[in-house]
N, C-alpha and C positions, 0 to 999 in steps of 0.2 A: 694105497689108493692110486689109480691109474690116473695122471696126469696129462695123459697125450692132448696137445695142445694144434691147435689149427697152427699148420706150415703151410707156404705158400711157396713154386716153384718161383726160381727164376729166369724170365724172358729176356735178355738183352737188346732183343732183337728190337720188341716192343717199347723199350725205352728208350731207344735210340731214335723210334719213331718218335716218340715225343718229345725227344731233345731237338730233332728236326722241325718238329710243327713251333717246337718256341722260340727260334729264331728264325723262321718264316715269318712270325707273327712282327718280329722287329723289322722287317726287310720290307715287310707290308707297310707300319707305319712309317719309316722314313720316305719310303713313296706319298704315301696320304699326304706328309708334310711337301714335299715336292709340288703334290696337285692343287693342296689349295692357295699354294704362293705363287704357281703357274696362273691358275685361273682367277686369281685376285687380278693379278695386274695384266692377262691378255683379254679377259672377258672367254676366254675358250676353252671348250672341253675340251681336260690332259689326254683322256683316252681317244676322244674322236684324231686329237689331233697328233697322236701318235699311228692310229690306223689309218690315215687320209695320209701322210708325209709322203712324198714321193721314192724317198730315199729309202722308207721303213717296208715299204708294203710288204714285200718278200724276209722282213726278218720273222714274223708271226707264224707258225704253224696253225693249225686250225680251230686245237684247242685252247692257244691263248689269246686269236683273234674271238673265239665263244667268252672265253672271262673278260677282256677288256669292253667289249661289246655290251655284256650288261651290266657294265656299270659299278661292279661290287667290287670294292678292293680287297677286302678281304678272301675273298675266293682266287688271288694271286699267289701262283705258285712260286716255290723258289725260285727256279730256274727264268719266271716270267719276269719277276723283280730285279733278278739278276743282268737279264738282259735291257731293261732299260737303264739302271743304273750304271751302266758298262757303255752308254751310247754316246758316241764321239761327240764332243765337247761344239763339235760345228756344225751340231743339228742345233743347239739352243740360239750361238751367237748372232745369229742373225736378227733374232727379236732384244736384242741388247736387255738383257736381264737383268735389274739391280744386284742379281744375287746369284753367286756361283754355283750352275749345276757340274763343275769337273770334278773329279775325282783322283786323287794323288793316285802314286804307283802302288802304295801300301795300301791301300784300300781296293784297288781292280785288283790284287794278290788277295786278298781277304773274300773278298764278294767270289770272286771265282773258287778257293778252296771249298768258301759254303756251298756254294753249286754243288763241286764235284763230289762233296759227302752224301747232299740231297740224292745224287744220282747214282752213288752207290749203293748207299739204304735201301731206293724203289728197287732197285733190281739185283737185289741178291735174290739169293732161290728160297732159304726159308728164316724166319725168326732167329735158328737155333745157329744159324753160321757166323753169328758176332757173338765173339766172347767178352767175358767182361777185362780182360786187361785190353783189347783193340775197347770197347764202351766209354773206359774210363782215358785209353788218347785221343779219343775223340769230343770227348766231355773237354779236355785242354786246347783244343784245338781251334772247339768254339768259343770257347771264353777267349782267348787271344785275340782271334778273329774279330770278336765285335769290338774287344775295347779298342782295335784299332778303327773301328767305325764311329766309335764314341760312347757306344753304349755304356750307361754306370755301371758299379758293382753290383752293385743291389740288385737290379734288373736282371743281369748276368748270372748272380746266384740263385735268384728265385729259378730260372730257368734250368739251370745246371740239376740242382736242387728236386724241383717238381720231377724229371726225369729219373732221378736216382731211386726218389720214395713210391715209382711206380708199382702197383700190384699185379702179379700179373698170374692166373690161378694155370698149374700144370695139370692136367684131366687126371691123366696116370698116376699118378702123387696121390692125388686124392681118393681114385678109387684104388689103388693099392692100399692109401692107410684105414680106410673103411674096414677091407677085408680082411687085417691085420689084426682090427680089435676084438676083443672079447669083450665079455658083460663089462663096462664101467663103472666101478665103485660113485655112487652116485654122492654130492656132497651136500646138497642144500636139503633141506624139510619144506614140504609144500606149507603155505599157512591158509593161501585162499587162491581159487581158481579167476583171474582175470580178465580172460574172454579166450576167445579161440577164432580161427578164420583158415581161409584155402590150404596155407602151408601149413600151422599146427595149432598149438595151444601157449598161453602166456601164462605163466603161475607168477604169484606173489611169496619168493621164495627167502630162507632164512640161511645163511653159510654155517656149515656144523662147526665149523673151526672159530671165527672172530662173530656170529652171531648176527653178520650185517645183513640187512635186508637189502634186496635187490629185484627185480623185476629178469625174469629168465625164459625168452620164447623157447618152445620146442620143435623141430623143425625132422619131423620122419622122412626117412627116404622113401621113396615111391618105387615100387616094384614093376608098374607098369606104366604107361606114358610117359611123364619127364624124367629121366633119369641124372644124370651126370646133368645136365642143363640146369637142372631147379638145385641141385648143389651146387651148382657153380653160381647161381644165382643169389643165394646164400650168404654163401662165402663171399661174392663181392658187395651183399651188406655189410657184412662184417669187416671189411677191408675199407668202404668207405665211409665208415660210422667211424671208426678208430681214432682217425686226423683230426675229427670235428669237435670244439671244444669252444662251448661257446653259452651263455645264459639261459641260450631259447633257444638250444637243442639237447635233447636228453642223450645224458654219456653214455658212452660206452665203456664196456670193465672189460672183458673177455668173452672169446668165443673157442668153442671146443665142441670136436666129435662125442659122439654117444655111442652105446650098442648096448641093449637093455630087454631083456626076455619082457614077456606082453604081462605075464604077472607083478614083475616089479615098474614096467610103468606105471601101469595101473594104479598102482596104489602109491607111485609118486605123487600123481593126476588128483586121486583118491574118486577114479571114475570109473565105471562098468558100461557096459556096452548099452544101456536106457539112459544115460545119464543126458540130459537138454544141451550138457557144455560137448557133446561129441558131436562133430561133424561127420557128413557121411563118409570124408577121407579117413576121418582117425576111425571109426567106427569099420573099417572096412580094412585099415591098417591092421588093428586087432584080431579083427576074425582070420584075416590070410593067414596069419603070425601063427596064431592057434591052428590051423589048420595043417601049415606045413614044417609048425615046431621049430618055426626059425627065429632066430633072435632080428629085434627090430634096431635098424641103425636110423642114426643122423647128425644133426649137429644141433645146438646149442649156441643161442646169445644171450649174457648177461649183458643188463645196462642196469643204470639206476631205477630206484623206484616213484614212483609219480602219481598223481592225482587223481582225479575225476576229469573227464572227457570234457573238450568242449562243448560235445554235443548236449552234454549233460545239462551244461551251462546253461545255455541256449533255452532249455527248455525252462527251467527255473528262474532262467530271468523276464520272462514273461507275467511272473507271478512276485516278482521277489524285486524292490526296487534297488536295494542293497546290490544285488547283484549285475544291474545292469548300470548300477555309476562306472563298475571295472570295464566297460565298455572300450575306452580308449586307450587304456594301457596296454589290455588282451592284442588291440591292432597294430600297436608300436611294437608288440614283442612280438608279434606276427612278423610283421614286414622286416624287423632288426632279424630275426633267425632265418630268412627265406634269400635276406641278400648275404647273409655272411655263407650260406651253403653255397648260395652262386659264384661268390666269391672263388671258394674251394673248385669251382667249376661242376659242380654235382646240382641237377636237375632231379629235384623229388618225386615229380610224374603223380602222387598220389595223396596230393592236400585236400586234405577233407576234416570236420570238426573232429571224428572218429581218431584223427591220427596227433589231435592236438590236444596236449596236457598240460591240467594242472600241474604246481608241485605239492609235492607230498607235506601236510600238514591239514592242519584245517581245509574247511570246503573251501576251495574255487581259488585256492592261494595262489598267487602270484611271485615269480614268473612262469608265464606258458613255457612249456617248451615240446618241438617238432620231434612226434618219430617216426617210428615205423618207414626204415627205409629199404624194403624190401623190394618196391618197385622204382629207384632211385638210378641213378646211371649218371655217368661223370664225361664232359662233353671233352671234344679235343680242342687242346688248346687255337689252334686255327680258326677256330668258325665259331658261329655263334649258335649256329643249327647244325645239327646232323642226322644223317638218316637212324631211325631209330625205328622198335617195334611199334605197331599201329594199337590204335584201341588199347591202348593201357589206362588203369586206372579207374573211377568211379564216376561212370557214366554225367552224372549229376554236375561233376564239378574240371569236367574234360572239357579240355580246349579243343575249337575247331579244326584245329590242322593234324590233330590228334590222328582222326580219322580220313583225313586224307590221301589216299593211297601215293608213293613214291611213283612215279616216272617208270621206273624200268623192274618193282620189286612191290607186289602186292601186297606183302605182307607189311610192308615198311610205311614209314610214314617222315619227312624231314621238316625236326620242331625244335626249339632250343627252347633258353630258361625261360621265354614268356606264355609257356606254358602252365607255368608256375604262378605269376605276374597275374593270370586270368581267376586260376583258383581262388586266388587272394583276395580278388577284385570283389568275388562270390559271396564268400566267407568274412568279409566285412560287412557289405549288405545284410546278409542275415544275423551276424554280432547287434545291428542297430536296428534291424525290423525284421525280428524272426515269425515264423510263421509254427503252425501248428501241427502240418501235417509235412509230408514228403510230396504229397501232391499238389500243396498250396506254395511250398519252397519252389518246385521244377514251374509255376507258373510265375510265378515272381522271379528266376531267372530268363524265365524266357520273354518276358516283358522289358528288363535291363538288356537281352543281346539284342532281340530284336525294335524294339520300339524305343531304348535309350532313355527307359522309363523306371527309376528306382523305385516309383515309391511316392505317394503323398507326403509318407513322417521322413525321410529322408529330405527328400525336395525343399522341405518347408522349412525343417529345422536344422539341416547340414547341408545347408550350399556347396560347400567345401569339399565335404565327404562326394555329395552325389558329383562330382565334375571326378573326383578320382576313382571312384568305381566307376562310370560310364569309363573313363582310359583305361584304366587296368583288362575289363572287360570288352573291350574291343575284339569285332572279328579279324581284323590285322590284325596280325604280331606283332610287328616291327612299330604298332602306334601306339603300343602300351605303355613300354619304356622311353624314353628322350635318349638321347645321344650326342656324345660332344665334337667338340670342330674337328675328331679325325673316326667318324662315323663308329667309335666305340660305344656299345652298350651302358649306361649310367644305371647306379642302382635304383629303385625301388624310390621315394622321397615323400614322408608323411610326418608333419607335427602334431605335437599337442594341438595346434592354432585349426587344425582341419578339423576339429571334432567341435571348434564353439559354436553354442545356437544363434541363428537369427535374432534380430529383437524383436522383440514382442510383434508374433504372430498374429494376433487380433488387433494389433493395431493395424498392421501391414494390409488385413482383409478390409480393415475400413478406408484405408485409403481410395484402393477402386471403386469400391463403392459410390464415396464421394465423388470421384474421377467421374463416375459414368455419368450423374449428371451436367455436370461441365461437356464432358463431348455431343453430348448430346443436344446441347443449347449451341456448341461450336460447329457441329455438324448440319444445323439447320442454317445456323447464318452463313457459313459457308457456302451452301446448296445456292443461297437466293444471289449472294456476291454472282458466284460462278453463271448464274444464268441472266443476269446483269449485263455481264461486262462478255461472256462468251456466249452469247442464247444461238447466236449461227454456226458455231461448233460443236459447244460441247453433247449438242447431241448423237453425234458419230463417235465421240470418247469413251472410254471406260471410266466411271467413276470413281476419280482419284481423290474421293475427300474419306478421311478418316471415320470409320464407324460407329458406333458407341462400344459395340464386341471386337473391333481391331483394334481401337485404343485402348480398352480394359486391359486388353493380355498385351498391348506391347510393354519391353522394359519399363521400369519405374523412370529411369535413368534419362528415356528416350521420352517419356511423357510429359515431361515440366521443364523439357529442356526450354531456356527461352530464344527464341527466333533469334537470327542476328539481325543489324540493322537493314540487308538487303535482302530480306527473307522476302518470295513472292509464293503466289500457288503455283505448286507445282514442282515448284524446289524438292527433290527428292529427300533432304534430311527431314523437312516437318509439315505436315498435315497431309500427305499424298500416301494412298494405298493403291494399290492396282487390285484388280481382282481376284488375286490370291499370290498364295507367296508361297517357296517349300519350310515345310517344319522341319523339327530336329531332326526327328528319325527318318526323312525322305533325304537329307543332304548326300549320303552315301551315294546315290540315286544318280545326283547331279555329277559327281566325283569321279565312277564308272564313267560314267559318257565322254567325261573330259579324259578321262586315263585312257580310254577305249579307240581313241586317234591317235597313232602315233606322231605326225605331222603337230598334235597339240601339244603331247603330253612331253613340252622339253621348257628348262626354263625360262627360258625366253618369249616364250609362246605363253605361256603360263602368268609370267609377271607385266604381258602384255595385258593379260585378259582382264585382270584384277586392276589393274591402268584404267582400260576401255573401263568395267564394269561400276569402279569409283572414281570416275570425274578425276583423276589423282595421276601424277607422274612420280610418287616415291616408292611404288615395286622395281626393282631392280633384280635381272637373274640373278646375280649372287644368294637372294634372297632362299629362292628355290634349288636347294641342293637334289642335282641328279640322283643321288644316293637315299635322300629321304624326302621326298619331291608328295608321295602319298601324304606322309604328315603336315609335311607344309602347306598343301593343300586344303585338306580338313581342317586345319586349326584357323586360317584364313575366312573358309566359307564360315565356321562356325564366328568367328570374332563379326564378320556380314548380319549374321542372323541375330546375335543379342543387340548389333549397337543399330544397325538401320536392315532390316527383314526385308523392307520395300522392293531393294535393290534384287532381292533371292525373286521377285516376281517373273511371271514370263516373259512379258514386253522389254524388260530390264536384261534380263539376260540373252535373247533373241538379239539385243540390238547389239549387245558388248562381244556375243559372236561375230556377227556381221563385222563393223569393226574389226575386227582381228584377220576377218577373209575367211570364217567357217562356215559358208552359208548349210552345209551339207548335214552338220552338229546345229546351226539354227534350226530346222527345220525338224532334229528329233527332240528338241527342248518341249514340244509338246507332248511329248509322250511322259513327259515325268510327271508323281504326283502333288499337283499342287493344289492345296486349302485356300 
């Protein structure tokens, strides 16, 4: 039996980049730690205030006055990191520091050698001019170097480590071993055919030798269009499937080339060219094959064998109560398999119910687990985003930035793992409120991105849940995830406690009910007070007394709060509405405008506003991190709209400009919509 087994070249070259980008990555955070102890106790942006220094202007080239300018530490290159860490010790003292930014001699010897690696790497002439005994002195070189910066072991390993177990696929290798094989003594017996999609066909197959079942994609080479690309593609499934070992991800066993005349596929398949499971590639694959009496190559992934689809689920739980108790478990093995891939650094691109399985046993058994990572791709350790191909993946369940074309590369699009993060967001919504068609799902997604609307049976009965798919499902990236005090990405974060129901729904509906009688008695003696005691004003006024339909829908919370004891009319926290106010899905609206000033959009200007706009002096910039300034924003306006909405009015907002000195932003506050 021919056992030729997938080999993969090796790149040195390529690994030494990523032994590069993972101590960039340290160089970075020790900075971050720098900026927020700077700017705790100056109140000043580290970057402004290193681009504005008098001493510095001339150290910056153009491209690291572009990174420190917008603000993102992480797009800090070595050499940028380098050079502030390296900056005479009497650019600080002058603002008397509690805390030492100097650096010993062993350290300017360290931070410099890493330089001068980084700047060997960019500019050698190809991959293939590091070999691995220079790979492995410089694997030593870095580990010395950090622990003289303090870095632990661990850290130091992982990094050493992740560069060592890099894949990196040689073109030539591969098609040389193609062309090397003959028919393959084929080992497994088909028992049931799967499904099939663009690359091949998945059989439920039996090993002739120990008798295991397994699951075994088949993966034809293509004679015309993708050639050596879609094998390469392949194979870096198979390369990043291998590492992953985890509950809620289906394993991988092995992967292995083929080469198989069209008659003994065939009847691996047990398919003929009418058969519903052939697609037009394999069905096209066949006829060439027959026609130029060539044998058909490719490759070969076993994994484990697994269940019935989520999709499946989905649809049977509609009908099946039994099956929609597993509701919450399905989303915890969801989200536990999606942050441990991120973990690995591998962005799946292609979450969809289709790709998520039962395990194998009875129906719908539990635990789920992710596969199909075909359209999967593994980020660089430096960034959280990278340029990647556009338009990938299942229209339905594709994140915005998906399609957003790259800057300088049409074809490109740059998205990282909240990609992923948005799918999930999706595919929970429809686990607790599925729908019946594909046409009824794309409109109940598109009611959640654009209108920030789950759902009645969500809304009503997972408060919890609807607040985490509105964030998961964000058109921003960057506000789907949270992030910790050194602007790193945090995983994914869902309990049991997200999926409990409200209490008793019909009780909650009688409440306003009852409610609207009361405003409506507090609505009329209000009206007469007010024209009582203001009859010579209030008629140039907007009417600011609460409505029977503005008090219905404000919060419960905001309803029965009681006055305090210098509660007057007009008091913004209770009994005053203005003429309209923005809702949920207009705040974005308000957010643009504000982001859309540069002059506003800083923290200071920012935790002014929210000052002005809440009678309050407890925003403070520290609050508004430059770095995630978008999020802290949104969550702000949003935390305005559930506790006091009034303030989201126009009058209210128009004034809290003014205030601030933005007459130019007052005057487009009318253009936003308000209810």
């Amino acid at each position: 039996m021919n056992t030729d087994s997938l080999d993969i070249g090796e790149t040195f070259g390529v690994k030494q980049d990523s032994l590069v980008s993972g101590y960039t990555k340290i160089l970075q955070d020790i900075i971050k730690d720098r900026r927020i102890r700077w700017e705790n106790f100056t109140q000043q942006s580290f970057a402004r205030f290193l681009l504005a220094h008098p001493k510095l202007k001339k150290n910056w080239n153009k491209d690291e006055t572009r990174m420190m300018d917008g603000n993102n530490y992480d797009e800090w290159d070595t050499t940028l990191c380098a050079k502030v860490l390296l900056l005479p010790h009497t650019i600080w003292t002058q603002y008397q520091l509690p805390f030492p930014f100097k650096v010993t001699q062993d350290e300017i010897t360290a931070i410099e050698d890493l330089r001068n690696l980084r700047n060997n790497t960019k500019h050698r002439v190809s991959e293939d001019d590091i070999t691995e005994r220079e790979f492995e002195k410089n694997c030593r070189l870095v580990s010395s170097r950090l622990q003289i910066l303090g870095v632990s072991t661990v850290e130091i390993s992982k990094i050493i480590e992740e560069a060592k177990v890099l894949a990196v696929v040689d073109k030539n290798k591969v098609t040389n071993h193609i062309n090397k094989l003959k028919e393959t003594d084929w080992k497994f017996k088909t028992l049931k055919v799967l499904g099939s999609g663009s690359f091949g066909i998945v059989i439920h197959a039996q090993d002739d030798i120990d008798e295991s079942n397994s699951a075994v994609k088949l993966i034809p080479n293509r004679e015309h269009g993708l050639k050596l690309e879609e094998n390469e593609t392949v194979i870096k499934e198979a390369k990043l499937w291998v590492d992953l070992n985890h509950d809620n991800v289906v394993k991988y066993k092995t992967a292995s080339f083929f080469a198989l005349w069209p008659a003994t596929l065939k009847k691996i398949l047990h398919l003929d060219q009418t058969s519903t499971h052939l697609t037009d590639f394999m069905r096209a694959c066949f006829q060439r094959s027959d026609e130029t009496k060539k044998i058909i190559k490719g490759l070969y992934i076993q994994t484990e064998l697994c269940g019935s689809t989520l999709r499946k689920w989905l649809h049977m739980s509609q009908t099946n109560q039994d099956y929609s108790d597993l509701a919450p478990e399905i989303c915890l093995g969801l989200v536990s398999g999606v942050n441990y891939i991120h973990q690995n650094r591998i962005v799946h691109r292609d979450l969809r119910p289709e790709n998520i399985y039962f395990s194998i046993g009875r129906d719908f058994m539990l635990p789920i687990k992710i596969g199909d990572f075909g359209l999967s791709t593994r980020l660089l350790v430096e960034h959280d985003a990278s340029t990647l191909s556009k338009d990938v993946g299942n229209p339905l369940y594709r994140a915005p930035e998906m399609s957003e074309s790259h800057e300088t590369k049409s074809d490109k699009a740059k998205y990282g793992s909240a990609v992923d993060v948005y799918s999930v967001g999706l595919i929970i919504s429809e686990i607790f409120d599925p729908e019946v068609s594909i046409q009824a799902t794309r409109m109940k997604f598109n009611k959640i991105i654009y209108k920030l609307d789950t759902g009645r049976k969500i809304k009503r009965n997972f408060p919890r849940l609807d607040e985490i798919i509105l964030k998961f499902t964000s058109e921003e990236s960057d506000e789907r995830q949270d992030r910790d005090e050194y602007g790193k990405t945090m995983p994914m974060s869902i309990c049991m406690e997200d999926f409990q129901k409200s209490e008793s729904p019909r009780r909650m509906q009688e409440i306003p009910r009852a409610a609207t009688t009361f405003a409506t008695n507090l609505h009329e003696s209000t009206r007469r007070m007010e024209s009582l005691r203001f009859s010579s004003s209030f008629q140039d006024e907007s009417d600011d007394v609460v409505s029977p339909v503005q008090f219905h829908s404000a919060p419960l919370r905001t309803r029965f709060e009681t006055p305090s004891p210098n509660f007057v009319l007009g008091d913004p926290g209770y009994g005053t509405m203005d003429s309209g106010h923005l809702q949920k899905d207009n705040i974005v609206h308000l957010r643009k405008l504000l982001q859309g000033n540069k002059q506003m959009w800083t923290d200071g200007k920012i935790a002014r506003f929210f000052n002005c706009l809440e009678n309050t002096t407890r925003h403070l910039p520290k609050d508004f991190d430059p770095n995630s300034l978008r999020t802290c924003v949104n969550r702000n306006l949003y935390r305005i709209l559930e506790r006091n909405p009034n303030l989201l009015s126009k009058v209210k907002l128009k004034d809290a400009l003014n205030q601030c000195g933005f007459l130019n932003l007052s005057d487009k506050v009318d253009t936003l919509p308000f209810s």
